[in-house]
HTML snippet that shows the backbone in 3Dmol.js (N, CA, C, O; Angstrom):
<script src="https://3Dmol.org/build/3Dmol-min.js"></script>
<div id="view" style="width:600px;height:400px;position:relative"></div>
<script>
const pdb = `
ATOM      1  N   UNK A   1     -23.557 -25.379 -43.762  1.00  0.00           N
ATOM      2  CA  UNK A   1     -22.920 -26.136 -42.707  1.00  0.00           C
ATOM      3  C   UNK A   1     -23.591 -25.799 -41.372  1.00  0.00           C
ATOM      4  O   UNK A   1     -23.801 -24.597 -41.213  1.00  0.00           O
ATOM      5  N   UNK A   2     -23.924 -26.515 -40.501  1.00  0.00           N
ATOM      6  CA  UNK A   2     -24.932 -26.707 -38.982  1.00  0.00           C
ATOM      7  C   UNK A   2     -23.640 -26.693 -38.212  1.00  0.00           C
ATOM      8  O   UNK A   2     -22.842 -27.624 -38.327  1.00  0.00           O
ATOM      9  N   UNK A   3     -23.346 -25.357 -37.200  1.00  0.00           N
ATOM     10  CA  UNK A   3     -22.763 -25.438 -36.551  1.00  0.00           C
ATOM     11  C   UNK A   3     -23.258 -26.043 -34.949  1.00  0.00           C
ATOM     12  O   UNK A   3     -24.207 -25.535 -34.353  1.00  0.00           O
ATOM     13  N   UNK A   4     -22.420 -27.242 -34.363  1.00  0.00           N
ATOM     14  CA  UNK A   4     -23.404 -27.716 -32.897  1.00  0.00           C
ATOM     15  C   UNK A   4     -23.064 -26.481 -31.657  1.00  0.00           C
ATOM     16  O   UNK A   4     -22.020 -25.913 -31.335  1.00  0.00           O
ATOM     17  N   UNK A   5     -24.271 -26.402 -31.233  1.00  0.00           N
ATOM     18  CA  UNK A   5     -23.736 -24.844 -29.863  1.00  0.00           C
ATOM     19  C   UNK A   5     -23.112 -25.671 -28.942  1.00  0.00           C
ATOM     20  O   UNK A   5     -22.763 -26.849 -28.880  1.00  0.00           O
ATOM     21  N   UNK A   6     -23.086 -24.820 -28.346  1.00  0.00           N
ATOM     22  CA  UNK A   6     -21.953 -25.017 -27.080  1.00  0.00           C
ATOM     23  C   UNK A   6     -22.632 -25.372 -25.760  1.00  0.00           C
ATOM     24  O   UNK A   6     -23.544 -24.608 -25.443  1.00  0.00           O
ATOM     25  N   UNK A   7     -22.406 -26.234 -25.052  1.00  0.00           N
ATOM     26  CA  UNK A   7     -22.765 -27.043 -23.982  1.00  0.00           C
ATOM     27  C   UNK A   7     -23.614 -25.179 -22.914  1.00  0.00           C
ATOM     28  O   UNK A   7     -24.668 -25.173 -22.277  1.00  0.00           O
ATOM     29  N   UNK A   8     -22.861 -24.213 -23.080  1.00  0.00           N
ATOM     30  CA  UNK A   8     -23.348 -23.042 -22.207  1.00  0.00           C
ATOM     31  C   UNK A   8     -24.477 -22.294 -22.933  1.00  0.00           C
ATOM     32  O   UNK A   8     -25.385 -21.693 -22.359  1.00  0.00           O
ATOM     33  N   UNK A   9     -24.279 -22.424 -24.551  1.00  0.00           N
ATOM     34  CA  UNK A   9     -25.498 -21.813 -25.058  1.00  0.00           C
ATOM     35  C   UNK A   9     -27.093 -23.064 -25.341  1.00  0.00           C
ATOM     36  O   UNK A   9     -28.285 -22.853 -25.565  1.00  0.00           O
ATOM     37  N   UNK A  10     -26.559 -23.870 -25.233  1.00  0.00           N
ATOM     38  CA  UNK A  10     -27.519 -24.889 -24.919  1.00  0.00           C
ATOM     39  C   UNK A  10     -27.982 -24.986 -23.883  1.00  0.00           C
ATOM     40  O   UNK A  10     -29.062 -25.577 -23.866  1.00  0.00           O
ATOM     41  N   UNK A  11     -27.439 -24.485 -22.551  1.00  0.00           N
ATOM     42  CA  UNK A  11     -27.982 -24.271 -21.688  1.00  0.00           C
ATOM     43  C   UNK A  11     -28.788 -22.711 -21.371  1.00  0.00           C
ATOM     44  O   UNK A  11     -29.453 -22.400 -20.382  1.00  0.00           O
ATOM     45  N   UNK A  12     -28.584 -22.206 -22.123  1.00  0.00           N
ATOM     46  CA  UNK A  12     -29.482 -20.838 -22.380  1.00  0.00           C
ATOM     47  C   UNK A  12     -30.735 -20.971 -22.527  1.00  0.00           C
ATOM     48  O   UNK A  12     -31.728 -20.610 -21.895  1.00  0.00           O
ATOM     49  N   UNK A  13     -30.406 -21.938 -24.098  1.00  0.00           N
ATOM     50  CA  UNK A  13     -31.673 -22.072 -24.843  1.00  0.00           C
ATOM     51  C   UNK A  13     -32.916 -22.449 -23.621  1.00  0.00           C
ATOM     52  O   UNK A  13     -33.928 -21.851 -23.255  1.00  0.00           O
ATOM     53  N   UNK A  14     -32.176 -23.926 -23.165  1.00  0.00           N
ATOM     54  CA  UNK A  14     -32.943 -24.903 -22.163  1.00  0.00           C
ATOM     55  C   UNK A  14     -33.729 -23.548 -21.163  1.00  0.00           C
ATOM     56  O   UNK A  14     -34.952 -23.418 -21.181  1.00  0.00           O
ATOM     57  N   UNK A  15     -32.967 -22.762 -20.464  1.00  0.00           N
ATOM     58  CA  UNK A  15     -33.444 -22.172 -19.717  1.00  0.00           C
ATOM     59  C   UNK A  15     -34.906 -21.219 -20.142  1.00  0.00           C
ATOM     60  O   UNK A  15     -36.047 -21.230 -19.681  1.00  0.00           O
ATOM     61  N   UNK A  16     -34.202 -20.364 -21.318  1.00  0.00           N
ATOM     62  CA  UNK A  16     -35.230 -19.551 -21.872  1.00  0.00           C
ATOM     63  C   UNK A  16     -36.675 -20.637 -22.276  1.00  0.00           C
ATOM     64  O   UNK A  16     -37.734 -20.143 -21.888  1.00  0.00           O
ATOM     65  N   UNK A  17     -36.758 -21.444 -22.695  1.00  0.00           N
ATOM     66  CA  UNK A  17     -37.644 -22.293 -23.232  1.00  0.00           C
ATOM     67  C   UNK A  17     -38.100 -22.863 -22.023  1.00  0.00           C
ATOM     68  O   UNK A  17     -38.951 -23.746 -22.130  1.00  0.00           O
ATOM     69  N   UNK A  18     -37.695 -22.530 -20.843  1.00  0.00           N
ATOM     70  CA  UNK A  18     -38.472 -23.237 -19.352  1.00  0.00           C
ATOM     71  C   UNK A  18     -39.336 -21.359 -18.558  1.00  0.00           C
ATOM     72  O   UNK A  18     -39.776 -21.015 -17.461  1.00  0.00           O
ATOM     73  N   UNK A  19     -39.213 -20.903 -19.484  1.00  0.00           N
ATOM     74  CA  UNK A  19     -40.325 -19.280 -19.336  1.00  0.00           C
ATOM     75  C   UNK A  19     -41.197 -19.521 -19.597  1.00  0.00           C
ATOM     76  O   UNK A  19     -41.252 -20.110 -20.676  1.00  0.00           O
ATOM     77  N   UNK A  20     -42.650 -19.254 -18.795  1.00  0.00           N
ATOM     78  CA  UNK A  20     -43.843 -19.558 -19.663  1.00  0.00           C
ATOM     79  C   UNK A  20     -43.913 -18.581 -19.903  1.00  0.00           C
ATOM     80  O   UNK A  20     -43.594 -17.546 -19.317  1.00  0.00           O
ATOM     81  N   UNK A  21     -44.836 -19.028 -21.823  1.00  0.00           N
ATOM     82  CA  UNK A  21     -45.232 -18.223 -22.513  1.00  0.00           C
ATOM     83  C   UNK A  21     -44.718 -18.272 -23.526  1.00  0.00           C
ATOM     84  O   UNK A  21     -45.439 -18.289 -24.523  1.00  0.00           O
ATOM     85  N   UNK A  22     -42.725 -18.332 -23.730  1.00  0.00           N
ATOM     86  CA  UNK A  22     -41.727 -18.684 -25.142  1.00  0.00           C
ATOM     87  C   UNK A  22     -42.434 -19.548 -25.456  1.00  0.00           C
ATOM     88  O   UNK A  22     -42.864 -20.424 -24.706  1.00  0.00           O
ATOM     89  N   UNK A  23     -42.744 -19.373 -27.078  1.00  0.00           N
ATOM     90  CA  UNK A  23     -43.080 -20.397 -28.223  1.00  0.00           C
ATOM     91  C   UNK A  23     -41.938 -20.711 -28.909  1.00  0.00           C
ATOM     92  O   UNK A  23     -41.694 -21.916 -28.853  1.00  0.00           O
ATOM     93  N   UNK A  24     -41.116 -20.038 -29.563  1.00  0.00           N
ATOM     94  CA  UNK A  24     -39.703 -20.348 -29.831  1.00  0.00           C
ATOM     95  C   UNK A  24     -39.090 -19.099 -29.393  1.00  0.00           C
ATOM     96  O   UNK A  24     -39.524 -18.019 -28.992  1.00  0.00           O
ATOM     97  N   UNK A  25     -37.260 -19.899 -29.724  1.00  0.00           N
ATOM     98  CA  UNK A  25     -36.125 -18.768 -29.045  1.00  0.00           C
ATOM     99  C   UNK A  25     -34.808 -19.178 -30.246  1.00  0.00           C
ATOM    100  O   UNK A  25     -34.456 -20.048 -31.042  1.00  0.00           O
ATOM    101  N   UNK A  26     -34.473 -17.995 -29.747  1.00  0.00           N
ATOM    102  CA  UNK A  26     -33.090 -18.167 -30.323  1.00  0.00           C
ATOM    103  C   UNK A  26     -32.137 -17.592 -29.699  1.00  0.00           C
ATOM    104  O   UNK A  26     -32.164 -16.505 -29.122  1.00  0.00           O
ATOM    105  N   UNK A  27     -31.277 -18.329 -29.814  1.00  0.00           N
ATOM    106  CA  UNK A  27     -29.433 -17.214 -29.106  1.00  0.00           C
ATOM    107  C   UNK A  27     -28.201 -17.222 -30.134  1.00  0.00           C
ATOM    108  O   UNK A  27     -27.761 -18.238 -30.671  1.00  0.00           O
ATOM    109  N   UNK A  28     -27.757 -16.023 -30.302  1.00  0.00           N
ATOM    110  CA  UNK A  28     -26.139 -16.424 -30.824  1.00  0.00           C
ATOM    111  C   UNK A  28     -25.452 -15.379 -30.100  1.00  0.00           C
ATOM    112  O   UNK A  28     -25.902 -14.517 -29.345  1.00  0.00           O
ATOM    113  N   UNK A  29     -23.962 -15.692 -30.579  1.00  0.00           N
ATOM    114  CA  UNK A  29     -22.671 -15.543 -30.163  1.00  0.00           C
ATOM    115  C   UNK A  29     -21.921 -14.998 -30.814  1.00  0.00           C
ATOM    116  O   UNK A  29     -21.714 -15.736 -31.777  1.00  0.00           O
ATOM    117  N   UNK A  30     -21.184 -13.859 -30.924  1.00  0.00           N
ATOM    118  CA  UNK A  30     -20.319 -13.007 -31.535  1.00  0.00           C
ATOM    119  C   UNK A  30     -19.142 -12.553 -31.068  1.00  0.00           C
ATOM    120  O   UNK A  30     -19.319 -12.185 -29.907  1.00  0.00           O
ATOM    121  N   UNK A  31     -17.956 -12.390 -31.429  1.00  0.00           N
ATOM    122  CA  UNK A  31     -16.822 -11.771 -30.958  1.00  0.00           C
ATOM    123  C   UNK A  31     -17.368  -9.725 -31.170  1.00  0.00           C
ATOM    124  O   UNK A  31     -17.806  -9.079 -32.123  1.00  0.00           O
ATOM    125  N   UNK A  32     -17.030  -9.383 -29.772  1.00  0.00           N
ATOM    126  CA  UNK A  32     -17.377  -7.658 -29.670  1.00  0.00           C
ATOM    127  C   UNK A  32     -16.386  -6.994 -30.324  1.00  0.00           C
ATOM    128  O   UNK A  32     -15.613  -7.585 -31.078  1.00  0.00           O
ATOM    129  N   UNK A  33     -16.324  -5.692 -30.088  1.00  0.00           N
ATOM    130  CA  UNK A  33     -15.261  -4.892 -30.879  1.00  0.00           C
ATOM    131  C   UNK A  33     -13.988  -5.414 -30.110  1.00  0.00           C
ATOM    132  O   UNK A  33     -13.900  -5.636 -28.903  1.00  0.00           O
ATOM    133  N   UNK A  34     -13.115  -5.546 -30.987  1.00  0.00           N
ATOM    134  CA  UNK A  34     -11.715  -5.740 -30.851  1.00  0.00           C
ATOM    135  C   UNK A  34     -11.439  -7.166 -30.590  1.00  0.00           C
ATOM    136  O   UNK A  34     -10.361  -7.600 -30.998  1.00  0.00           O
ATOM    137  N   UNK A  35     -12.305  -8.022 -29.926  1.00  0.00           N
ATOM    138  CA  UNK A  35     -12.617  -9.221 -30.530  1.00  0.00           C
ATOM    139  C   UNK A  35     -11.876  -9.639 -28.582  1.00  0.00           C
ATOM    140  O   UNK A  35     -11.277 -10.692 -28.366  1.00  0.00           O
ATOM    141  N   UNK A  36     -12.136  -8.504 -27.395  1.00  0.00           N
ATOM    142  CA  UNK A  36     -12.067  -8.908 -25.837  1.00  0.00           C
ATOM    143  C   UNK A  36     -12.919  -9.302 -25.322  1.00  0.00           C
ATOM    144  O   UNK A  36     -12.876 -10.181 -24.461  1.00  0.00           O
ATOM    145  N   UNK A  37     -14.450  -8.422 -25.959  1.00  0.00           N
ATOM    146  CA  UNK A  37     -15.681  -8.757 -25.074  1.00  0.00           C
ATOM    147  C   UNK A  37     -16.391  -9.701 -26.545  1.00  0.00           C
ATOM    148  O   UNK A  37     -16.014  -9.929 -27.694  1.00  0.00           O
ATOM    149  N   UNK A  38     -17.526 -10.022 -25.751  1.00  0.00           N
ATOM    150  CA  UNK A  38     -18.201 -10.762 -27.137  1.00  0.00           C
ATOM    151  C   UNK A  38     -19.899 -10.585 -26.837  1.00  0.00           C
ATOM    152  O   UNK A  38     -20.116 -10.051 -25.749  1.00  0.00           O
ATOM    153  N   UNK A  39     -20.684 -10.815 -27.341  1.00  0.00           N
ATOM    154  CA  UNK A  39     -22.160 -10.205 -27.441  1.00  0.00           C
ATOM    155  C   UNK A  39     -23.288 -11.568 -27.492  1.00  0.00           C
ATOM    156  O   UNK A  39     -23.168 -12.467 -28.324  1.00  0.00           O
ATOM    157  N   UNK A  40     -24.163 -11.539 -26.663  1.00  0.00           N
ATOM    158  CA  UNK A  40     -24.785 -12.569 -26.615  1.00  0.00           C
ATOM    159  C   UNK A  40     -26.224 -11.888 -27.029  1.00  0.00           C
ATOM    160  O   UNK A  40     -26.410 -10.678 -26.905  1.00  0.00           O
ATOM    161  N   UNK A  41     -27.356 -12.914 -27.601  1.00  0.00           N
ATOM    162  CA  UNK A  41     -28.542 -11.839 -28.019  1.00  0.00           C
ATOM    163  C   UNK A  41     -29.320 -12.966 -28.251  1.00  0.00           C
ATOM    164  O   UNK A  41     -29.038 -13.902 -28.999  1.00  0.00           O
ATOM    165  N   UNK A  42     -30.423 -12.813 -27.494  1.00  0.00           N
ATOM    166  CA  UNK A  42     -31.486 -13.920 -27.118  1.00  0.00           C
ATOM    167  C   UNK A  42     -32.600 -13.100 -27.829  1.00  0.00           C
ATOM    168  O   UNK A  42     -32.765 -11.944 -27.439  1.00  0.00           O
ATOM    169  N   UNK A  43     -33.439 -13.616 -28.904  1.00  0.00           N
ATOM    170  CA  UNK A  43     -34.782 -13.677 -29.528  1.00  0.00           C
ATOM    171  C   UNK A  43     -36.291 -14.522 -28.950  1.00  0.00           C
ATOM    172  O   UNK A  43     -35.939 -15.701 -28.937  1.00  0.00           O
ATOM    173  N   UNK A  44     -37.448 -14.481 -28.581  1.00  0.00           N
ATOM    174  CA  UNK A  44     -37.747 -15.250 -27.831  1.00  0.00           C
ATOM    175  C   UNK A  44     -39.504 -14.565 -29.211  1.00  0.00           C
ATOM    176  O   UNK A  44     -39.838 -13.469 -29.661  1.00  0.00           O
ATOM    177  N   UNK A  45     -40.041 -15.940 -29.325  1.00  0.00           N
ATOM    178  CA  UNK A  45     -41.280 -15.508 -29.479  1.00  0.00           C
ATOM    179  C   UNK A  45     -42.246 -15.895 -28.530  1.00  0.00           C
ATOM    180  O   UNK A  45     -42.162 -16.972 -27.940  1.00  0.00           O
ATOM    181  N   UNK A  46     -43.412 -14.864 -28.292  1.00  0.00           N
ATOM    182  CA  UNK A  46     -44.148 -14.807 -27.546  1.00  0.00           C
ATOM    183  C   UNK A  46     -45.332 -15.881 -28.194  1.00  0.00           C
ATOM    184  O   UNK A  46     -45.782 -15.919 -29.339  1.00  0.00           O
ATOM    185  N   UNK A  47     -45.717 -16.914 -26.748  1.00  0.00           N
ATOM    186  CA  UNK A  47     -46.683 -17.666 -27.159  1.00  0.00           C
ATOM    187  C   UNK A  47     -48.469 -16.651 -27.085  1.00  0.00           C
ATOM    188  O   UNK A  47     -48.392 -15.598 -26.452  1.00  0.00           O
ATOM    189  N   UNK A  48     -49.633 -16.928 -27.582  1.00  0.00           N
ATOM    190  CA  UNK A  48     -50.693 -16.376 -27.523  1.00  0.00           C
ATOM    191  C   UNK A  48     -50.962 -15.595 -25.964  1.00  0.00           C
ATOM    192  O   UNK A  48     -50.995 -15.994 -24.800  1.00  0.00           O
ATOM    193  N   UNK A  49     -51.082 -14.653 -26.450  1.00  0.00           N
ATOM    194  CA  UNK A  49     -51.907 -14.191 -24.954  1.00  0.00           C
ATOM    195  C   UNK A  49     -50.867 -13.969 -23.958  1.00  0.00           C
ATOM    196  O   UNK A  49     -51.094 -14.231 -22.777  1.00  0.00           O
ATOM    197  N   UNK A  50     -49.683 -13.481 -24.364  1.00  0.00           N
ATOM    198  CA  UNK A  50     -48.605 -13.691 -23.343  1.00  0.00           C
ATOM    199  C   UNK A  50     -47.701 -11.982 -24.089  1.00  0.00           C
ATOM    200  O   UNK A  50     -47.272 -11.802 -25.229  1.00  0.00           O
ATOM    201  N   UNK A  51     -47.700 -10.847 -22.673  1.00  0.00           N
ATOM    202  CA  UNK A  51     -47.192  -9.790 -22.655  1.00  0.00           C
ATOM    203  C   UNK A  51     -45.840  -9.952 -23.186  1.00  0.00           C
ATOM    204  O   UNK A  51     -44.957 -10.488 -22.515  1.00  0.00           O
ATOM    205  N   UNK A  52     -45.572  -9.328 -24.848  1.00  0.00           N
ATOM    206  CA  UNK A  52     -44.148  -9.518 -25.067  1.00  0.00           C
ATOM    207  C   UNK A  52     -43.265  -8.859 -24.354  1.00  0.00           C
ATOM    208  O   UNK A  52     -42.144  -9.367 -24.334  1.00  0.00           O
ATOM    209  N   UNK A  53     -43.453  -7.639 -23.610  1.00  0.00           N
ATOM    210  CA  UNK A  53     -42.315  -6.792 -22.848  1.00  0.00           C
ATOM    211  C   UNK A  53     -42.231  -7.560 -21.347  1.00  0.00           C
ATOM    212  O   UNK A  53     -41.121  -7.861 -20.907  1.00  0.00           O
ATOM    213  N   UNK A  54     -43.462  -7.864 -20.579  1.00  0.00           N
ATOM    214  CA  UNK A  54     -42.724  -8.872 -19.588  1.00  0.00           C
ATOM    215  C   UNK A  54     -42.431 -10.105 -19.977  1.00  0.00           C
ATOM    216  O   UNK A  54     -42.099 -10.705 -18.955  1.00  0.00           O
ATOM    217  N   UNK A  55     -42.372 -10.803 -20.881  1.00  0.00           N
ATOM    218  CA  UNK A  55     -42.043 -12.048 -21.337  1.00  0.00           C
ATOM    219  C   UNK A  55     -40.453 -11.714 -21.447  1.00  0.00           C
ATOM    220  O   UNK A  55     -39.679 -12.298 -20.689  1.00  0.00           O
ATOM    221  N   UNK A  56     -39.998 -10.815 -22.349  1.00  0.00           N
ATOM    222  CA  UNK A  56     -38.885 -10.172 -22.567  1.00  0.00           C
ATOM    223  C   UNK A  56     -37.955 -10.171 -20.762  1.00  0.00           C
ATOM    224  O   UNK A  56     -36.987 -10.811 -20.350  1.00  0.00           O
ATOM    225  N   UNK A  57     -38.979  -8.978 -20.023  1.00  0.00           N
ATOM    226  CA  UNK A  57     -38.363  -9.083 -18.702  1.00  0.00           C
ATOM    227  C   UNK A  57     -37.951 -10.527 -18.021  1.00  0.00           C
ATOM    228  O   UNK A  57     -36.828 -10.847 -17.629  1.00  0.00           O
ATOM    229  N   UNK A  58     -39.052 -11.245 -17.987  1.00  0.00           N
ATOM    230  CA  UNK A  58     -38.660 -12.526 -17.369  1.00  0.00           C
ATOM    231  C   UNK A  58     -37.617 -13.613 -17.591  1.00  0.00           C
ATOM    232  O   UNK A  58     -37.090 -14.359 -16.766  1.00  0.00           O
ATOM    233  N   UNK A  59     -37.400 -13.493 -19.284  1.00  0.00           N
ATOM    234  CA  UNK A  59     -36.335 -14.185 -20.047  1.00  0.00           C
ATOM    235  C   UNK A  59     -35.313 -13.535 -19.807  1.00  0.00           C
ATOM    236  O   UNK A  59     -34.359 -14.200 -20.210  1.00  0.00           O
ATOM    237  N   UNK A  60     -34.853 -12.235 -19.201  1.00  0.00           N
ATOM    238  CA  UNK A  60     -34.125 -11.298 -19.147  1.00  0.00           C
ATOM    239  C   UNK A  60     -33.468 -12.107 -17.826  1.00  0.00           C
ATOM    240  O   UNK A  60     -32.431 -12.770 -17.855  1.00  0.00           O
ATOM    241  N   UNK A  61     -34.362 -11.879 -16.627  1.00  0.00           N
ATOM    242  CA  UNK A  61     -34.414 -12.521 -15.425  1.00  0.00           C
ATOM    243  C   UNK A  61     -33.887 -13.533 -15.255  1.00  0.00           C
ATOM    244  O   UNK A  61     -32.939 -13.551 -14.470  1.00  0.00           O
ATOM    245  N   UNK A  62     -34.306 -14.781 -15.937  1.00  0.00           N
ATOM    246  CA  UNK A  62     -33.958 -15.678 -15.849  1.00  0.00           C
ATOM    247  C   UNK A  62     -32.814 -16.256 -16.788  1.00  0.00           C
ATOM    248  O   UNK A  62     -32.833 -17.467 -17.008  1.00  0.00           O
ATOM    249  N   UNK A  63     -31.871 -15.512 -17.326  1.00  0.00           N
ATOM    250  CA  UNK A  63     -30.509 -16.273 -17.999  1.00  0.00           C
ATOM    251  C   UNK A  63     -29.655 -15.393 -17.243  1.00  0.00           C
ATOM    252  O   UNK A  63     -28.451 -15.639 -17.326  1.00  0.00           O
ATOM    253  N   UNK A  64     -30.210 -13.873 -16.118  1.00  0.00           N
ATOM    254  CA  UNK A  64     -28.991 -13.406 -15.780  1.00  0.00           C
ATOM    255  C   UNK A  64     -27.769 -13.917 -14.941  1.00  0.00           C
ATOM    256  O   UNK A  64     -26.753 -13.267 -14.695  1.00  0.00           O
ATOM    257  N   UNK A  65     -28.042 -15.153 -14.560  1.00  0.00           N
ATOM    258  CA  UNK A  65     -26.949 -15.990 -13.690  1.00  0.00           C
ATOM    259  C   UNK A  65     -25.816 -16.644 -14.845  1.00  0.00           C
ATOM    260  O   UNK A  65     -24.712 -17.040 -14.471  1.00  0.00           O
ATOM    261  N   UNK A  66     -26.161 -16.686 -15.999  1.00  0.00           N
ATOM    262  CA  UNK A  66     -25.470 -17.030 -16.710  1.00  0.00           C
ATOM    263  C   UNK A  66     -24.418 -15.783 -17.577  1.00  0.00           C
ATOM    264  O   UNK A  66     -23.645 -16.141 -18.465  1.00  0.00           O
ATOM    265  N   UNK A  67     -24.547 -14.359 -17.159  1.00  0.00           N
ATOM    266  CA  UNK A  67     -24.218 -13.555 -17.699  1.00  0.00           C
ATOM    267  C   UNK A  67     -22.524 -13.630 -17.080  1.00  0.00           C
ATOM    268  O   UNK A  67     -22.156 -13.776 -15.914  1.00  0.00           O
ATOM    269  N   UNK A  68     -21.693 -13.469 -18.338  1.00  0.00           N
ATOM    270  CA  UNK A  68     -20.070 -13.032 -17.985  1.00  0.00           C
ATOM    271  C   UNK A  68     -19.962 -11.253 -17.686  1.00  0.00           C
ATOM    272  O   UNK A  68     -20.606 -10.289 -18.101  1.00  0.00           O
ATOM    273  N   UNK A  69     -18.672 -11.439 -16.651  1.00  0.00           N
ATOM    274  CA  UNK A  69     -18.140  -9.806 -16.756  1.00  0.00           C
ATOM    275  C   UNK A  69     -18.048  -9.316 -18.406  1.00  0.00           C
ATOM    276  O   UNK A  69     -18.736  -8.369 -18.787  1.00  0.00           O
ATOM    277  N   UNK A  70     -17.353  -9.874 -19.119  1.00  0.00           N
ATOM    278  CA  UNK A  70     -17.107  -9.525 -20.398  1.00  0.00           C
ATOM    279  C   UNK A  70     -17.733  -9.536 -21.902  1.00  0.00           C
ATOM    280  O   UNK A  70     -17.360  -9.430 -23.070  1.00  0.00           O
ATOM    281  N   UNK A  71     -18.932  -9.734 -21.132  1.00  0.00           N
ATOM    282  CA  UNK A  71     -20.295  -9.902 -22.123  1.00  0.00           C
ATOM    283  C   UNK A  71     -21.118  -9.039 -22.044  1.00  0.00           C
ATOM    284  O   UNK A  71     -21.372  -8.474 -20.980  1.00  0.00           O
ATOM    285  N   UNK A  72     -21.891  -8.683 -23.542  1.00  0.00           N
ATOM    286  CA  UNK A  72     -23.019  -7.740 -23.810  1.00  0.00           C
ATOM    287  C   UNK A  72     -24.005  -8.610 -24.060  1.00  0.00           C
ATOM    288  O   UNK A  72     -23.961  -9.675 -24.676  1.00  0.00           O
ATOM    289  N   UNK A  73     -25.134  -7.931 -23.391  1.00  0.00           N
ATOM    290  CA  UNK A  73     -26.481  -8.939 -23.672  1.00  0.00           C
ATOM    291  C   UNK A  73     -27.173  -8.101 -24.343  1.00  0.00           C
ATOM    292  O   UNK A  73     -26.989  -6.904 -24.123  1.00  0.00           O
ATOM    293  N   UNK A  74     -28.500  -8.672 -25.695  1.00  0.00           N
ATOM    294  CA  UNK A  74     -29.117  -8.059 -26.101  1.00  0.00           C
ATOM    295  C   UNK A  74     -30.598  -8.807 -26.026  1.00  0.00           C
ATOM    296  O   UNK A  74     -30.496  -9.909 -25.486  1.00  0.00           O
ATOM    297  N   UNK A  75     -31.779  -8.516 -26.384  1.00  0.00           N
ATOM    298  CA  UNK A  75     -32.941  -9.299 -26.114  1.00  0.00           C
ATOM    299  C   UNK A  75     -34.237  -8.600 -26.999  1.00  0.00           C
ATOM    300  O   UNK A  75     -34.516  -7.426 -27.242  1.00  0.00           O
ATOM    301  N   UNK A  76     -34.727  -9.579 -27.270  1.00  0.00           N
ATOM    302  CA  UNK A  76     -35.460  -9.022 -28.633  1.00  0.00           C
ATOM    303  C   UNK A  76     -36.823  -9.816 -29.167  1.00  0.00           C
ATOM    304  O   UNK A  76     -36.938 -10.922 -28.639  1.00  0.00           O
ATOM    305  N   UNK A  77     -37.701  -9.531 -29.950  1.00  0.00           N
ATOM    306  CA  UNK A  77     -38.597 -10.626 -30.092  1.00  0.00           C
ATOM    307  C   UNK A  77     -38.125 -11.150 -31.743  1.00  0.00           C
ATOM    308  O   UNK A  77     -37.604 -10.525 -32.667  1.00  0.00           O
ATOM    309  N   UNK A  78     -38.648 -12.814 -31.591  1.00  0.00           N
ATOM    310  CA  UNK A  78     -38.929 -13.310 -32.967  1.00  0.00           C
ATOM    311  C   UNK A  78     -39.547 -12.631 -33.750  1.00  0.00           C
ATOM    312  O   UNK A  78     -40.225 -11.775 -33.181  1.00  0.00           O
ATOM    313  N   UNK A  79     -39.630 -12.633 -35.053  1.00  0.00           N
ATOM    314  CA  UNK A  79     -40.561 -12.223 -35.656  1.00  0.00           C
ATOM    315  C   UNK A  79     -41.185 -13.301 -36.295  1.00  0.00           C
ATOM    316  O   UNK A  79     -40.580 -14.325 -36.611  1.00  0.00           O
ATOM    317  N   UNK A  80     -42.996 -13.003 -36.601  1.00  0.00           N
ATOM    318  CA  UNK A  80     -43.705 -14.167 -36.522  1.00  0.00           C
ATOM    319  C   UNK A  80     -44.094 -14.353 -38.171  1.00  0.00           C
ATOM    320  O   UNK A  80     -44.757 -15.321 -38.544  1.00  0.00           O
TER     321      UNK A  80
END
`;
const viewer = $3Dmol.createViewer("view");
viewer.addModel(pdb, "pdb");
viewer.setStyle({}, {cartoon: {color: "spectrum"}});
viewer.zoomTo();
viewer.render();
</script>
């Protein structure tokens, strides 16, 4: 079953995928412990020739306006 994301994680995606350098990305969504906070965790693959740890930083950079008080962020690479 294809669950459709959510108008805010679609706007993640959009954002991360406007980084140069992401070749693909991914995000999901989890309820945290006890099910108050919840965990967000962005995957991003690095296009050719493009530093995965500042690629990482910049994708970092650029979704932090979208970050909640009650959210954990995590960030990570695709694997290829």
């Amino acid at each position: 079953m294809t669950q459709e994301l959510s108008p805010r994680m679609r706007r993640m995606l959009e954002i991360v995928y406007a980084v140069d350098g992401v070749a693909a990305a991914r995000v999901w969504q989890w309820p945290g412990d006890g099910g108050l906070s919840k965990t967000i965790a962005i995957a991003v693959r690095p296009a050719p020739r493009t530093s995965p740890q500042e690629l990482l930083q910049r994708v970092e950079a650029a979704v932090a306006g979208m970050r909640e008080p009650d959210e954990e962020w995590e960030f990570g690479l695709l694997e290829t």
